[in-house]
C-alpha atoms as one frame of an Amber mdcrd trajectory, in Angstrom:
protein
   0.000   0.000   0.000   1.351   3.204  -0.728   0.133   6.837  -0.390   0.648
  10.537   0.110  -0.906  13.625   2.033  -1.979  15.304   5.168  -3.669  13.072
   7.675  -6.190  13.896  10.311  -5.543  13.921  13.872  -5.161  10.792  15.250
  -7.905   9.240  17.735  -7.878   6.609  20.831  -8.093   3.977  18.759  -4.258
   3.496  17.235  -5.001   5.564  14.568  -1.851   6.657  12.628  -0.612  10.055
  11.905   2.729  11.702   9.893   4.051  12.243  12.857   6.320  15.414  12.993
   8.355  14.298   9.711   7.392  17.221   7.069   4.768  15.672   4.127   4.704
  17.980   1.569   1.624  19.178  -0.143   2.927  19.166  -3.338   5.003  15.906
  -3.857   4.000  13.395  -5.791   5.276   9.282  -5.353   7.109   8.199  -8.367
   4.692   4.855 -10.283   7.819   2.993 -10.311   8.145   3.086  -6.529   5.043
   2.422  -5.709   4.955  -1.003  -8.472   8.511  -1.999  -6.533   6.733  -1.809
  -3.462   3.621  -3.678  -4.701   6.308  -6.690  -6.013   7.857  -6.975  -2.746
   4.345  -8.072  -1.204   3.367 -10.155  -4.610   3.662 -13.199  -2.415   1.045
 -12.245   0.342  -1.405 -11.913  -2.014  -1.462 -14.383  -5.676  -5.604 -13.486
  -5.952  -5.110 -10.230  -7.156  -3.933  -7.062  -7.295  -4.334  -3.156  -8.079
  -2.713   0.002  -8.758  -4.615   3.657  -7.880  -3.144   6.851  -8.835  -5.788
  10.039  -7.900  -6.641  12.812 -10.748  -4.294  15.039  -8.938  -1.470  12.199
  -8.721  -0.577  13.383  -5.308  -2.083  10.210  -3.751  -0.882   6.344  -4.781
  -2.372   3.132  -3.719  -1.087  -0.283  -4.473  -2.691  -3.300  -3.067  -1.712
  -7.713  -3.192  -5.275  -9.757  -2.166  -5.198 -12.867  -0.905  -9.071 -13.736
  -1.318 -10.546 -14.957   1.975 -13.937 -13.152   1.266 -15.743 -12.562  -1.400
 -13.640 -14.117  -3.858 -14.834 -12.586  -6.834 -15.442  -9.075  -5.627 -13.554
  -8.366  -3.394 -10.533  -6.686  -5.863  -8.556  -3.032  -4.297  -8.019  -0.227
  -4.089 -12.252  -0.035  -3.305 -13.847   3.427  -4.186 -16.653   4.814  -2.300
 -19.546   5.257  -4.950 -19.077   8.728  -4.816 -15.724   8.580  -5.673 -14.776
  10.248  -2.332 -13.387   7.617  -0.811 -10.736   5.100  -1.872  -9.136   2.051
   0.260  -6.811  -0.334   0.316  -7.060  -2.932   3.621  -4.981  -5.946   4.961
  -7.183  -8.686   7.324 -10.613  -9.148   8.391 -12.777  -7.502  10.076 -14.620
 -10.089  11.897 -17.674  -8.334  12.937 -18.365  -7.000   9.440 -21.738  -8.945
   8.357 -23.418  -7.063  11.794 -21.879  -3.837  10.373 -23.198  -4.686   7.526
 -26.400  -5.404   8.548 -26.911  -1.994  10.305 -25.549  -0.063   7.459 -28.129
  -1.790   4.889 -30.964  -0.565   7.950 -29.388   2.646   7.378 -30.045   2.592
   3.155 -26.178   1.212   2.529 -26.361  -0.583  -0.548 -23.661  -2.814  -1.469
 -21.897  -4.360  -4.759 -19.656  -6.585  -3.161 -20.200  -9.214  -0.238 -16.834
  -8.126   1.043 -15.406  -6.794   4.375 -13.822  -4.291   2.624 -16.826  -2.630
   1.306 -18.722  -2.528   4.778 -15.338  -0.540   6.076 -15.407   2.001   3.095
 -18.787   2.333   4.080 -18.278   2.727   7.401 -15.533   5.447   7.030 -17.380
   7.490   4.652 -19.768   7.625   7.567 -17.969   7.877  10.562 -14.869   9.022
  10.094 -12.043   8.054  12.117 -14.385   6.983  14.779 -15.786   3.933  13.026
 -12.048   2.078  13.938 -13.560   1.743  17.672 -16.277  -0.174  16.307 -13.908
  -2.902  14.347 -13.753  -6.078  15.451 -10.318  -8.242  13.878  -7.130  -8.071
  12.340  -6.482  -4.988  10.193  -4.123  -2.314   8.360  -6.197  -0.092   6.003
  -5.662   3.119   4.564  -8.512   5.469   2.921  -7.639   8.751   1.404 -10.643
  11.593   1.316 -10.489  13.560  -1.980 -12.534  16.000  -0.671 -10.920  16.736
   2.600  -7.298  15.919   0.927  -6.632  13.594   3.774  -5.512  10.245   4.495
  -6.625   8.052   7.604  -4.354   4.538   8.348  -5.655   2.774  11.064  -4.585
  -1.009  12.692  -5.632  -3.146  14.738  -5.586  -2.740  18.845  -3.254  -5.688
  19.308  -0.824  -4.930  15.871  -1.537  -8.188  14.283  -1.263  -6.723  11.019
   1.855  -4.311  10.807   2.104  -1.079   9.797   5.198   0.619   8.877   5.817
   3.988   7.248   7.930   6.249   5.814   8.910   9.894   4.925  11.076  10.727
   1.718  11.732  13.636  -0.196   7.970  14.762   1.437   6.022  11.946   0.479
   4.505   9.658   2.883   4.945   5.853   2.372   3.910   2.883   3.919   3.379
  -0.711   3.478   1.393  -3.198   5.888   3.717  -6.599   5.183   4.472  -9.504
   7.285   8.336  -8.084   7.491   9.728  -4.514   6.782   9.036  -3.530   3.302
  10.727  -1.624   0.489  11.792   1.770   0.998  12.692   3.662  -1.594  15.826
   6.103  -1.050
């Protein structure tokens, strides 16, 4: 997974945030980076793959699936059906087909029987808040076009890693089962 841009302030619930290193508004990640990245996960995920760059190119996801759910619709980066909202996610959320249930109560409608649509959901309306609610293992990132920000959240206990980066102002990270690529 890879992206750039200004994140919101983090919340209780291990949400991530740049930290103090400087991201800067105007840098964009390099494509060849972010594919380099994307090969040094290929093996954690031989279902599928994709590659998101946004209109402005200032934001970058890449994303490996290993199908566990929803094997045939499952595929990421996800996009809200706005287009607002885009996410890439590592695990399972365990809890998701009650989430689910509430957010069809709540006029959701859905196009995938995935996890990862009930969190892109769920962000879109909730915010960072909606991570207290999770239930499972998880590393996700969604970036918000229209507030220009990015929110990376994990799980309580860590199970799924997340590790990150700053260089030359662009903000990279990568949820592997070891430390991943970093460019230089």
């Amino acid at each position: 997974m890879h992206a750039c841009g200004r994140t919101p302030s983090p919340s209780p619930a291990d949400v991530w945030h740049r930290g103090r290193r400087r991201v800067s508004p105007s840098a964009a990640p390099r494509r060849e980076v972010v594919e380099e990245m994307s090969r040094c996960i290929a093996h954690r995920g031989p279902d599928g793959e994709g590659l998101w760059t946004s209109p402005t190119g200032r934001v970058m996801m890449a994303h490996r699936r290993l199908a566990i759910i929803d094997l045939e619709t499952g595929d990421q980066p996800q996009f809200s059906p706005d287009g607002r909202f885009a996410l890439v996610f590592n695990g399972e959320i365990y809890n998701y087909k009650e989430l689910r249930a509430e957010l069809e109560r709540d006029g959701c409608t859905f196009r995938t029987q995935s996890d990862t649509e009930v969190l892109l959901h769920l962000i879109a309306r909730e915010g960072d808040a909606c991570v207290e609610r999770l239930r499972g293992m998880f590393c996700f990132a969604a970036w918000d076009a229209q507030r220009e920000q990015l929110l990376v959240a994990r799980d309580r206990v860590g199970k799924k890693p997340f590790y990150w980066s700053v260089r030359d102002g662009i903000f990279y990270f990568a949820s592997p089962r070891w430390r991943p690529y970093t460019p230089r």
